[in-house]
N, C-alpha and C positions, 0 to 999 in steps of 0.2 A: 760491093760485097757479093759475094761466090757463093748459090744460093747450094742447101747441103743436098742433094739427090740418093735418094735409097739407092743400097747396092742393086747388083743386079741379079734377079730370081728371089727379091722379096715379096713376099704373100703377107697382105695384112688380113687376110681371114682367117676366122676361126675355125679349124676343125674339130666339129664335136665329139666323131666320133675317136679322133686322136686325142681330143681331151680326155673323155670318159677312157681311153685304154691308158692314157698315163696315171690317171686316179686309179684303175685297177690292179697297175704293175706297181703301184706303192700304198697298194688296200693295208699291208701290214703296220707300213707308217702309218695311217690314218686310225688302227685298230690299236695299235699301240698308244698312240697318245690318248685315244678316248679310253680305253682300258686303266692306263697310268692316272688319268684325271679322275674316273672312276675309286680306284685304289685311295688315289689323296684323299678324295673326298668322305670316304667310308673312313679310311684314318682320322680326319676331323672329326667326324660323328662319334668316332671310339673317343677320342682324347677333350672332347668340348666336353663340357661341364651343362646340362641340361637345365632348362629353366622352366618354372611352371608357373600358372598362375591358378589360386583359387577364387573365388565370387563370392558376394555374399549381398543375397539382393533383400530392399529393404520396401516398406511399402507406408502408406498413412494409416496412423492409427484408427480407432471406430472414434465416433465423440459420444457411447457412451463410457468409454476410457479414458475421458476428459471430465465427466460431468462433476467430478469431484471438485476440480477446481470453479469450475463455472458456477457452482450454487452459492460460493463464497457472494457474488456478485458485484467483489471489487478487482474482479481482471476474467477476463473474455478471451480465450485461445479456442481457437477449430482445429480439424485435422490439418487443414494443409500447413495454418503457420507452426503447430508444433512438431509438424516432417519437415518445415525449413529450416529451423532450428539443430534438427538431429544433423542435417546435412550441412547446414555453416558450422555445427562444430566439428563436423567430417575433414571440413577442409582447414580449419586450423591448423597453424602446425604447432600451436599447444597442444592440441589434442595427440597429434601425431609423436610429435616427444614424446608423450608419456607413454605412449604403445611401443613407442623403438627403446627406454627407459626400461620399460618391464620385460622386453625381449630380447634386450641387447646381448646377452649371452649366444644363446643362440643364432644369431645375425651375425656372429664374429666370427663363428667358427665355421672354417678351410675358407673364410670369405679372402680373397688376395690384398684386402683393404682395411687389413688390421694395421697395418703402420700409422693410419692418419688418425686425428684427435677425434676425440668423440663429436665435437660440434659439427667439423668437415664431413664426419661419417655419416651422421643424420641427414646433411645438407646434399651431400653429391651420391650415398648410396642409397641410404633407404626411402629420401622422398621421391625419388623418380621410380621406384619402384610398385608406388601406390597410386593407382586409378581410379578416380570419381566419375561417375556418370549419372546424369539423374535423366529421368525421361517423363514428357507430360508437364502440363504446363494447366494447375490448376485455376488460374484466370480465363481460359478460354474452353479448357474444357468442361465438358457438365456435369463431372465427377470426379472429385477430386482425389479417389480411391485409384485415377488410372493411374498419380505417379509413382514411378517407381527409381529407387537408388541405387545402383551396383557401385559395392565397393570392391575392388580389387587388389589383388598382392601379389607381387613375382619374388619367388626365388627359387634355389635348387631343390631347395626342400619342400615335397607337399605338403607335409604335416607340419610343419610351420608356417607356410605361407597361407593355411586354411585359417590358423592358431591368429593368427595377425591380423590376418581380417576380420576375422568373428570378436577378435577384441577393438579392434577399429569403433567394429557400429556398435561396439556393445559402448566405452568409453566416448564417445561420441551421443549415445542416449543419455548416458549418466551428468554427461555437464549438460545437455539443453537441459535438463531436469532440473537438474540444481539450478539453474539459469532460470527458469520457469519456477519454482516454489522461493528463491531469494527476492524475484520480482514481488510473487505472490505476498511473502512474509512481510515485506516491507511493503506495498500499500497497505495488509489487514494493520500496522502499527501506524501508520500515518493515518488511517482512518479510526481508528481506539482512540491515537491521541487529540484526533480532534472532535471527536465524542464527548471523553473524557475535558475537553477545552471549553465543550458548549455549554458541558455541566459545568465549570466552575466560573463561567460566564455568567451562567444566570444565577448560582451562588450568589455572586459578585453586586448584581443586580436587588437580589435579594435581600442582602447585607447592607448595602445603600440606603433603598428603600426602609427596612427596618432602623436605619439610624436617623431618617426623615419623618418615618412617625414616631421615633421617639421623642425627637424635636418637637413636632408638632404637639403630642402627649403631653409634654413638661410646660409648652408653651399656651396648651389649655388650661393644664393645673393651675399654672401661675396665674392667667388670667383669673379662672373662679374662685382661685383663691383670696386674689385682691376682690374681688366683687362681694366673698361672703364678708371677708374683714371690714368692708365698707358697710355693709350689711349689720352687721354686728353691734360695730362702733354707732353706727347712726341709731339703731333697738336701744342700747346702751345708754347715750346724750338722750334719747327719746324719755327712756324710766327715768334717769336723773331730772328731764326740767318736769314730768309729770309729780315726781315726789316734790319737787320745790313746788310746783304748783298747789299742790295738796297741803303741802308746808302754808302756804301762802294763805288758802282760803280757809282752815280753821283756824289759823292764825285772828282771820279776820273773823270768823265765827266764835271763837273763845269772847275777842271782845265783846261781841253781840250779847253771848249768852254770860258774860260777868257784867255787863250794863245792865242787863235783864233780872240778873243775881237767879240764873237757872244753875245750880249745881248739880242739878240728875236730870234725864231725859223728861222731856214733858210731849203728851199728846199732842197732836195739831188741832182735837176734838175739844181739849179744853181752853184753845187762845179763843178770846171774843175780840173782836174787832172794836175798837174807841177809838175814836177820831178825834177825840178832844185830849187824846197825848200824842201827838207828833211824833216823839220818839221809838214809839211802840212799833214794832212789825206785827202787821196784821197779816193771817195767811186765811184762805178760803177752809173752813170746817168741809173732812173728808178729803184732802187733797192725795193723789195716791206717796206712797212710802220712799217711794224713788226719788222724787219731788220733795219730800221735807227737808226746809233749812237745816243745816248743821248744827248752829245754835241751839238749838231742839236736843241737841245730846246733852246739854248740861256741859258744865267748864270742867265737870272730872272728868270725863270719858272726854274731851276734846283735847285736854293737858295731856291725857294720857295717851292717844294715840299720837300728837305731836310730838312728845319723847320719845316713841319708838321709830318715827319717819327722821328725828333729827337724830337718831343715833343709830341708823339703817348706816353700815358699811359700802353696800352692794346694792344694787337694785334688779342684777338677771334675775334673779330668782321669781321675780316678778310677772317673765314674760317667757313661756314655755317654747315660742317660736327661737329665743335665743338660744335656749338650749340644742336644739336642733340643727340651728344654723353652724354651730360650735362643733356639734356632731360632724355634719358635714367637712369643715375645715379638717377636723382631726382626719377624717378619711381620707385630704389630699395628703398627706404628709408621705402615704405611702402609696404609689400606684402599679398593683402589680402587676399589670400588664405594660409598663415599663420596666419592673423589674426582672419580668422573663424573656422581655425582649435584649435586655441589657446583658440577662446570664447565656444566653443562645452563644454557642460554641459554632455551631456549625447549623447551616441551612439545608444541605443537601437533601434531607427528607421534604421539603418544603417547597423545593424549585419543579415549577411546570414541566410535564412532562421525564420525569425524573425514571421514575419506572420503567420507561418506554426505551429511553436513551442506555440506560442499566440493561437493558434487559437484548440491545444491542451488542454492548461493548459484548456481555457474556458469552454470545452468539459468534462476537468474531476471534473472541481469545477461544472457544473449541475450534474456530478451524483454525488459528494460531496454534495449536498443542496437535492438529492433527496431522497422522504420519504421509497419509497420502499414497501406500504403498500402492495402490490399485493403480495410478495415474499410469501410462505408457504413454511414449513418444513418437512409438513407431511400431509396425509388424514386423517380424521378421519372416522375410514371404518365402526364402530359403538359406537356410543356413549354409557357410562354407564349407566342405567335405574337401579334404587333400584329394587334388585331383590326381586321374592313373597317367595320362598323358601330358606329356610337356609341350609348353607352346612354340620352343625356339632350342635350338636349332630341329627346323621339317626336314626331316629325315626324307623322304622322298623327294622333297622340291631339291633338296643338294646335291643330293645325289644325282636328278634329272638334270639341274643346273651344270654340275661337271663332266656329266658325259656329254650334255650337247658343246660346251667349251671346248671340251679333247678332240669331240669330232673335226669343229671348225677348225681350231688349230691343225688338227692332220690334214686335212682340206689346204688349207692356206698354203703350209709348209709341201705338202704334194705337188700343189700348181707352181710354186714355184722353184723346186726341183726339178718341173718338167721343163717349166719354162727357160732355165740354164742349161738343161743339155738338151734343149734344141735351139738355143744358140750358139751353144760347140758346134752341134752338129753340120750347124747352117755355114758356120766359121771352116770349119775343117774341108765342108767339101765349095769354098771359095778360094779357099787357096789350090786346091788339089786342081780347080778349073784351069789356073794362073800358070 
């Protein structure tokens, strides 16, 4: 192989300073196209559609802007978790629908992205337009007042794009809130109801109990009731064998005193004692009155009280203890301390601690009815202001951007126009050697 040898009177050095003259014998090229890039680029700056963003920075509430909820004592929020809250529903895109929902008019208009459906629109225009940042990091720092949220919004318009963020954090406070009081709502109701459950627990308790001393009540009555009836009946056989008994010994006294042929009472001062009639009852002269045979009445007064003991119906009457005991009985028949336990409708004045649990519920059905305006979920540490300058397209940087492009290019395209006619040049005077 035929190795390729440089012509003859090749120079592979550079001359600079015939470089620098060929960049100056075509300064115009050079000036031209940076000029022209220049032009363009101011022409883009006219014809671009300018984009801004507004801010809107957010911060932790105080917790005495909280204490409302916290006195309830059945839910516990601080500052930092209800600023985590405002910022998770920051980033929701429920939240953010309802803010592109309320401003969708104005989002439409000269936007080039009115052809597509509303849900495309939300998805590919207006969510990338919105910026969450949050800064600080209440775990590890020692004040949970350092985090701060910036929300952000771009569009052509500042005063919409202020309008949209300010509604951002504002719809964004309003559901953690509601989030935070529906929580709220629903433990003070699950703690009523089982207030409210403890009381009819021990109702319940109550109710029971009272139907166990009733029992017990009915099953004492019954008892003394049989006790007094035994009671009674036995007083009762008692007067009847004592009246037969009494039947019995003037019976046997009548005969004495009709053997004796006594038909009226006789002293015991006038019996003498004689031993020589056998038959005779002889009593001690002066014996006390208590002690005098029956006989001693005489057979009328002994007939006649026998008529009235054999023709006695009854014998209570006899024995004042039976009355009494009969008293007694009649008294079971009614016991009203069963019967006001039996009429009891309802315990609840009556169940322990009743006032205290009452006096609960009351407590948590006012913070149940209460409105809570005061609570806040956040600071708003500055609100958004339509801003005067736009973020995009930097009018300086582009412009800087396109003149340094036009330079290079006039540069590039110089060198190598220099570098074509001087290899004419080199050409022309090789043959002219030849």
């Amino acid at each position: 192989m035929c190795p390729i040898w440089p012509p003859p009177g090749y120079d592979d050095e550079i001359d600079l300073f015939e470089l620098i003259a060929g960049l100056w014998h075509r300064k115009w090229l050079i000036a031209g196209l940076t000029l022209t890039a220049g032009i363009l680029a101011v022409i883009y700056l006219l014809i671009s559609t300018p984009t801004f963003e507004a801010k809107t920075y957010l911060r932790p509430p105080l917790a005495s802007q909280l204490v409302s909820i916290n006195e309830t004592g059945v839910l516990e929020i601080d500052p930092e978790s209800a600023f985590n809250r405002v910022a998770f529903e920051a980033r929701s895109l429920d939240v953010q629908r309802a803010v592109f929902e309320a401003n969708q008019e104005g989002f439409l208009q000269d936007t080039p992205t009115q052809q597509l459906n509303e849900g495309a629109l939300f998805m590919d225009a207006f969510t990338p337009k919105v910026q969450l940042d949050i800064r600080g990091n209440g775990k590890n720092d020692t004040n949970s007042d350092e985090l701060r949220l910036t929300i952000a919004f771009q569009h052509w318009n500042p005063a919409y794009s202020a309008r949209v963020a300010n509604d951002l954090a504002r719809v964004a406070e309003e559901r953690a809130l509601r989030s935070v009081l529906d929580e709220l709502q629903s433990s003070l109701r699950t703690k009523i109801q089982g207030l409210e459950e403890q009381i009819v627990q021990e109702e319940l308790v109550l109710s029971e109990g009272s139907e166990d001393k009733i029992a017990r009540l009915q099953e004492q009555d019954e008892l003394w009731r049989l006790q007094l009836q035994d009671k009674i009946n036995t007083l009762k056989s008692k007067a009847r064998q004592l009246r037969e008994d009494r039947i019995a010994r003037l019976e046997e006294a009548l005969a004495i005193a009709s053997r004796l042929g006594l038909e009226d009472p006789a002293p015991v001062s006038l019996l003498q004692r004689d031993q020589r009639e056998p038959n005779w009852m002889a009593t001690a002269v002066d014996r006390p009155a208590e002690e005098e045979p029956l006989f001693l009445r005489g057979t009328r007064m002994l007939e006649a009280e026998l008529a009235v003991l054999r023709d006695r119906k009854s014998d209570e009457h006899m024995h004042p203890e039976l009355r009494e005991l009969e008293q007694e009985l009649a008294l079971l028949e009614h016991n009203r301390e069963v019967e006001i336990l039996q009429s009891r409708e309802s315990y609840r004045a009556f169940a322990e601690n009743t006032q205290e649990l009452r006096a609960q519920i009351a407590r948590l059905e006012g913070f149940l009815k209460q409105m809570y305006d005061q609570v806040q979920m956040m600071r708003v540490d500055q609100q958004a202001i339509p801003p005067s300058r736009p973020i995009k397209p930097r009018k300086t940087l582009v412009v800087a951007v396109a003149l340094m492009l036009g330079a290079v290019l006039g540069l590039v395209l110089a060198l190598i126009l220099n570098a074509v006619d001087t290899r004419r040049q080199e050409q022309g005077s090789t043959d002219n050697s030849q």
